[in-house]
N, C-alpha and C positions, 0 to 999 in steps of 0.2 A: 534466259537462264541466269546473267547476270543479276536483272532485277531480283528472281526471285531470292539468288542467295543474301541480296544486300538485306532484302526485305526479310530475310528467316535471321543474319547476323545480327542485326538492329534490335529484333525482336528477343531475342535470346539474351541479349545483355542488356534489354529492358528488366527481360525476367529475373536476370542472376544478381542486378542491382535490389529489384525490391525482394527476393528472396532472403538478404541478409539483415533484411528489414525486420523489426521486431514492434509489436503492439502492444500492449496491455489486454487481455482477456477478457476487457467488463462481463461480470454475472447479474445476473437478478437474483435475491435474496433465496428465490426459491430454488436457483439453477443451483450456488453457493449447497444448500445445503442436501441435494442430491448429492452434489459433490463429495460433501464429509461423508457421506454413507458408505463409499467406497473407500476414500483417502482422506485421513483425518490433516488438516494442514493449519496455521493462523489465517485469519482473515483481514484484508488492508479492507478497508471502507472509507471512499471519497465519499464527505458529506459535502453535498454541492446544490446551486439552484441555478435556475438559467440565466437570469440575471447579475450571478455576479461577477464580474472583471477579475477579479484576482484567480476564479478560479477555472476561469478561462486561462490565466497568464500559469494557473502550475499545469494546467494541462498540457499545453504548448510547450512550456519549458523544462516539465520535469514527467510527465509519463510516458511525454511521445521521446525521450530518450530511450536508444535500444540498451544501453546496459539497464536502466533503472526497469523499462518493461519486461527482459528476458528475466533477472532476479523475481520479479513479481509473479509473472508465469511460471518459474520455476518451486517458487517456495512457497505462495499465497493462492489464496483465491482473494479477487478482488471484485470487488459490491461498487457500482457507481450511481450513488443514495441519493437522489433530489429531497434537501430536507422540507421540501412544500409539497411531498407527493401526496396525492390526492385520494386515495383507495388505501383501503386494511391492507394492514400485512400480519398472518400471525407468526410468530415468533418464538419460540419457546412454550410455545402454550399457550400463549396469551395475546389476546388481537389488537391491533397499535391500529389506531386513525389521524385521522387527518383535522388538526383544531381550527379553527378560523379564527384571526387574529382580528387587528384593530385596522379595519378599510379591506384593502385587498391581501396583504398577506396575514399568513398561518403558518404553520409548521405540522411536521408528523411526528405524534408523540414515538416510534421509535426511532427518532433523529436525537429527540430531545432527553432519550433516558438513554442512549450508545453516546453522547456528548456531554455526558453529567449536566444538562441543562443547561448549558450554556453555549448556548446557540449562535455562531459564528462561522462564516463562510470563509473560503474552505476549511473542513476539518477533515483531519486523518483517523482516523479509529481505530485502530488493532487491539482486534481478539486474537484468544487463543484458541486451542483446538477443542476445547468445549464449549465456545461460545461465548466467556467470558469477557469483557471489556478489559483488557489490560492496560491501556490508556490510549484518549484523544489528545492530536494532537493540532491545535488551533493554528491557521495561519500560511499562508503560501512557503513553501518549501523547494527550495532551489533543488538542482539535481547532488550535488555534494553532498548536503546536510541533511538529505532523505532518503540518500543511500546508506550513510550512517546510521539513520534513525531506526531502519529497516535490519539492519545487519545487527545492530543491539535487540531488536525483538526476534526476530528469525534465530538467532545463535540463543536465545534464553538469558542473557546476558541481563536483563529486565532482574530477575530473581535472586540476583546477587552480586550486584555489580552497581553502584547508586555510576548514574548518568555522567554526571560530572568526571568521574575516573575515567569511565570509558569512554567520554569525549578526546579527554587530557590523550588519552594513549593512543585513542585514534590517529589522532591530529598528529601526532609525533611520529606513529609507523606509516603515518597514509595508507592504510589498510584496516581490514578487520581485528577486534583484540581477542586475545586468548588469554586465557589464565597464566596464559607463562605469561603471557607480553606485561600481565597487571602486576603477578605477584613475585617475588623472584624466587628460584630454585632454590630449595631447600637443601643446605649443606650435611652432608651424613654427617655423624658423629662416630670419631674412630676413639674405639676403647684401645687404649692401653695397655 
């Protein structure tokens, strides 16, 4: 009887440990957009290949964190795009393949038109809820400065807010910015 309760205790706070464990969602392109048919959301898209190092190292360092993957699950669908995938995808209407480069790699031309062409492992991609590319973003991203980067596209902050600001005011609240945080209250004007 002892054994079995050690063995059911053990067990249980195996469980309760990886329960507060959080992942990242990965979709495929076509799961992503069953998705918007129900709930319209932005889009994260890791542009990635298997071969590259770095984007093993933001994997490890910045999606297997549980805050950066609960936000993610919570606000995005996210795509994790091998930009050397080898099959069509259509897309919008329109069917994206797979080019053959110079020896053994190539690229998929919907890697290459979600990255404005310029083709760099890892990229971030974020659309919006129509699909639209609102910008890639090139480059391994630590868990701090991809949580910010996320919380400027997620909040809309993109549309009126040039970058730089909402860095400055980030970095200064350690937190998300608001239009109060940016602009200051506006002082009524008492008539006389």
């Amino acid at each position: 009887m002892f054994r079995f309760l050690l063995i059911l205790f053990i067990s249980l706070g195996y469980t309760l440990s990886l329960a507060g464990q959080s992942e990242v969602e990965w979709l495929t392109w076509e799961q992503a957009l069953e998705r918007m048919k129900v709930e319209k959301r932005k889009i994260i898209v890791d542009v990635q290949t298997t071969w590259c190092s770095w984007c093993k190292k933001m994997d490890a360092r910045t999606y297997k964190k549980e805050s950066i993957a609960t936000k993610i699950n919570e606000e995005f669908y996210a795509i994790r795009f091998d930009g050397e995938h080898k099959e069509d995808i259509i897309f919008n209407n329109k069917i994206y393949s797979y080019v053959s480069g110079f020896g053994k790699k190539g690229y998929h031309e919907l890697a290459k038109e979600i990255m404005n062409g310029r083709m760099s492992y890892p990229t971030t991609v974020f659309m919006d809820e129509n699909l639209k590319v609102i910008q890639p973003i090139p480059g391994f991203q630590g868990e701090t400065t991809f949580r910010m980067i996320m919380d400027y596209f997620s909040g809309n902050f993109y549309t009126h807010t040039p970058w730089h600001k909402f860095e400055r005011n980030y970095s200064r609240l350690g937190q998300p910015t608001t239009p109060a945080n940016i602009q200051p209250q506006v002082q009524p004007v008492r008539n006389h």
